[in-house]
Structures are given as structure tokens and as C-alpha cells.
C-alpha positions in Angstrom: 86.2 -26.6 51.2 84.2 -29.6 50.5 80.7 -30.2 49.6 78.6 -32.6 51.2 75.3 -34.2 49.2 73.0 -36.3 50.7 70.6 -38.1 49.0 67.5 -37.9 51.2 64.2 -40.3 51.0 60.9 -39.6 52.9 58.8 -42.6 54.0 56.3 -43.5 56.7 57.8 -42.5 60.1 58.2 -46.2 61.9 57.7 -47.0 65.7 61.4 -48.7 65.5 62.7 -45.0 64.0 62.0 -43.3 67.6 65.1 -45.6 69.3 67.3 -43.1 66.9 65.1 -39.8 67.5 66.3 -38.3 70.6 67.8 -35.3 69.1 64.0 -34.1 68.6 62.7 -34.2 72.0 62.7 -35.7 75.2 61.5 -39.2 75.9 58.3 -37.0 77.4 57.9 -35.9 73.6 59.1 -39.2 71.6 55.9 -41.2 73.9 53.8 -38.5 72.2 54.9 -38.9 69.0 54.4 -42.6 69.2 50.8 -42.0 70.2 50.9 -40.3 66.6 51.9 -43.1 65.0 48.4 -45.1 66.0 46.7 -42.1 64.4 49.1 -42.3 61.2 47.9 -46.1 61.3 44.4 -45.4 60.9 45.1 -42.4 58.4 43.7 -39.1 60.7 47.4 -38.4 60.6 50.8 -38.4 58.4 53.8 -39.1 60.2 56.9 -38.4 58.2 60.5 -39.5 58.0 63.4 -38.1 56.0 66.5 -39.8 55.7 69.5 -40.2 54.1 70.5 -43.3 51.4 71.4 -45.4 54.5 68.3 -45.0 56.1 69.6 -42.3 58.6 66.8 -40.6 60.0 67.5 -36.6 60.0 64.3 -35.1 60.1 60.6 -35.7 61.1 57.3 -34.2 61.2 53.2 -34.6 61.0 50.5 -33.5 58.9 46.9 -33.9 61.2 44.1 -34.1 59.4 41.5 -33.8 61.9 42.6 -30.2 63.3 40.6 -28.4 60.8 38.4 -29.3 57.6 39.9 -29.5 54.3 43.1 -28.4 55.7 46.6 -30.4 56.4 48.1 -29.3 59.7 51.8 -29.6 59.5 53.2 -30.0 63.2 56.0 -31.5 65.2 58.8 -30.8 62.6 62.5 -31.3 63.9 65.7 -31.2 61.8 68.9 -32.9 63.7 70.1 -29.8 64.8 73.8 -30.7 63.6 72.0 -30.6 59.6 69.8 -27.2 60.0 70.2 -24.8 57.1 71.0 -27.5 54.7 67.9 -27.9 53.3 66.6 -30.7 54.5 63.3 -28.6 56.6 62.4 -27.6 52.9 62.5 -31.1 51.8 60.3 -32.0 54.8 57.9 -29.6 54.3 58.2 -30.3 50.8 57.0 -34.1 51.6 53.9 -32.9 53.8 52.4 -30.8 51.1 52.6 -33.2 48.6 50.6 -36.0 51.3 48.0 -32.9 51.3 48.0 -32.5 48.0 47.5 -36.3 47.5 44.6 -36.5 49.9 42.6 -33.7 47.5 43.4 -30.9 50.1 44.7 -27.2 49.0 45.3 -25.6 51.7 48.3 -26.5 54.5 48.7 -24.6 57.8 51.1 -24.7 61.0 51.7 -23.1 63.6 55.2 -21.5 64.8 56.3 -20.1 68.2 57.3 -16.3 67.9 60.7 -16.9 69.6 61.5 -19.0 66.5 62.5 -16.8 63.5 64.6 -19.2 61.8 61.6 -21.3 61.2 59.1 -18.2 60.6 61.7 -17.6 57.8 61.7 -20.8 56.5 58.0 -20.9 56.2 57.6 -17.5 54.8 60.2 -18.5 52.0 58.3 -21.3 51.4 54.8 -19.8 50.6 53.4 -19.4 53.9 51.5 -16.3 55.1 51.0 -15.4 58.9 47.5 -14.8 59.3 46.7 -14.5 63.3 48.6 -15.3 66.7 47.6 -17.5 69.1 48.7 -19.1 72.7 49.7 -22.7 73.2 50.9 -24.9 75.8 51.8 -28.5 76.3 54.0 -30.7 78.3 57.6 -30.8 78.2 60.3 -33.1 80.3 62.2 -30.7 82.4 66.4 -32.4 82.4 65.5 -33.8 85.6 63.0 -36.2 84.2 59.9 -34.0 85.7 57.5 -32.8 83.2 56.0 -29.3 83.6 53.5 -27.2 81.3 55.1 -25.1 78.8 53.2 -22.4 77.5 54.1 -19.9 74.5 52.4 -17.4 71.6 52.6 -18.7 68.4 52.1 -17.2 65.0 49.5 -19.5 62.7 50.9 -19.8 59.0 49.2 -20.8 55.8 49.7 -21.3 52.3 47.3 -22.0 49.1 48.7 -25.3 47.8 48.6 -25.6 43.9 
């Protein structure tokens, strides 16, 4: 067997980045995201990037700071599925508290659908406590280009950032 290291780097997630992105959503979701990106401009959002040494993008995902006071919302976080359990959604989440911690915040949230254990895992290894339940719903591109409201319970998540 043979190891493999990457050597991973988070910056600024760039409008040119989302050409490379379509293993995290449709292009329903990527249109969204680039929406995101005027927030991130004028600083009511983080938008993060992880990446390898060659500037491979293998991971994404916000922090909103306008969901709720004094708190960083971490949301939209996607792995490439062909790198999951190896780390790199710890490094991500990593990233996003420090921006929180760099803004003078303490406190980080998310939200997680139910269906997703793998991630509630994650979270719950990495300091976060489930504190209520909640519905949510947005659009989603269907495979035959129509988009459609998806709705689903999710758990809310927080942690105490030191």
C-alpha cells in the first residue's frame, strides 16, 4: 500500500474557481454560490477554498456573518467526493473557525441534514454540539435541467470557539 500526502492551502474562493467546481453541485447551485462571492466581496460573508500545492481545488465552503449576531455560520461545505474521509472536511472547517476567530467571534454554528451522518459525525468529532432541529428547503437542479424545491429536517450544530 501506498500513502498519499497532499499538501493543502486555503485561500479566498475565486469566481474563476467555479469552472472546476462541478463536483459540488449543479450549475443551479454553482450560480448561487457565485452570488456568495459578491457578499464575500463586501465582507457579510467568507467564501473558502482548499486546495492542493497545484492549486487544485478539493473542497469549499462559507462562513455568513449576517445569519446571526456574534456568530459565524458555516454553510455550503462540499469535499470532491473521490477525497472524503481524508481529512480534508476537517481542514475546511478548520479554516472557517479560524476566519471567526479572526473577526472577534467565539461561537461557530451550522446546520446539517439528518440523512447525513457522515457529516453529523464529523462535526460532533470536531467540537460541535446539536442543540435543536429545524426544517429547511431550497432549490435544487433536478438531472433534467428543471429546478424544483427540496425540502429536509436538519439538525443545528454549535461549538464554543477558544
Amino acid at each position: 500500500m501506498t500513502d498519499v500526502v497532499l499538501r493543502l492551502s486555503v485561500r479566498d474562493l475565486a469566481r474563476a474557481d467555479l469552472a472546476t467546481c462541478g463536483w459540488a453541485g449543479s450549475d443551479h447551485h454553482l450560480a448561487g454560490v457565485a452570488r456568495q462571492l459578491e457578499r464575500a466581496r463586501i465582507g457579510e460573508v467568507d467564501y473558502l477554498a482548499v486546495c492542493t500545492e497545484s492549486d487544485v481545488l478539493v473542497a469549499k465552503g462559507g462562513v455568513d456573518y449576517q445569519v446571526k449576531e456574534g456568530v459565524g455560520t458555516l454553510w455550503q461545505l462540499a469535499v470532491h467526493p473521490a477525497l472524503q474521509s481524508c481529512g480534508i472536511g476537517t481542514f475546511l472547517v478548520e479554516a472557517a473557525e479560524l476566519r471567526i476567530r479572526n473577526r472577534g467571534l467565539r461561537r461557530a454554528e451550522l446546520a446539517v441534514e439528518e440523512s447525513n451522518p457522515r457529516a453529523r459525525a464529523l462535526y460532533r468529532r470536531l467540537g460541535y454540539a446539536e442543540y435543536d432541529r429545524q426544517p429547511d428547503s431550497w432549490d435544487e437542479q433536478a438531472p433534467d435541467g428543471s429546478v424544483r424545491r427540496y425540502e429536509t429536517m436538519c439538525v443545528l450544530m454549535a461549538k464554543e470557539l477558544p
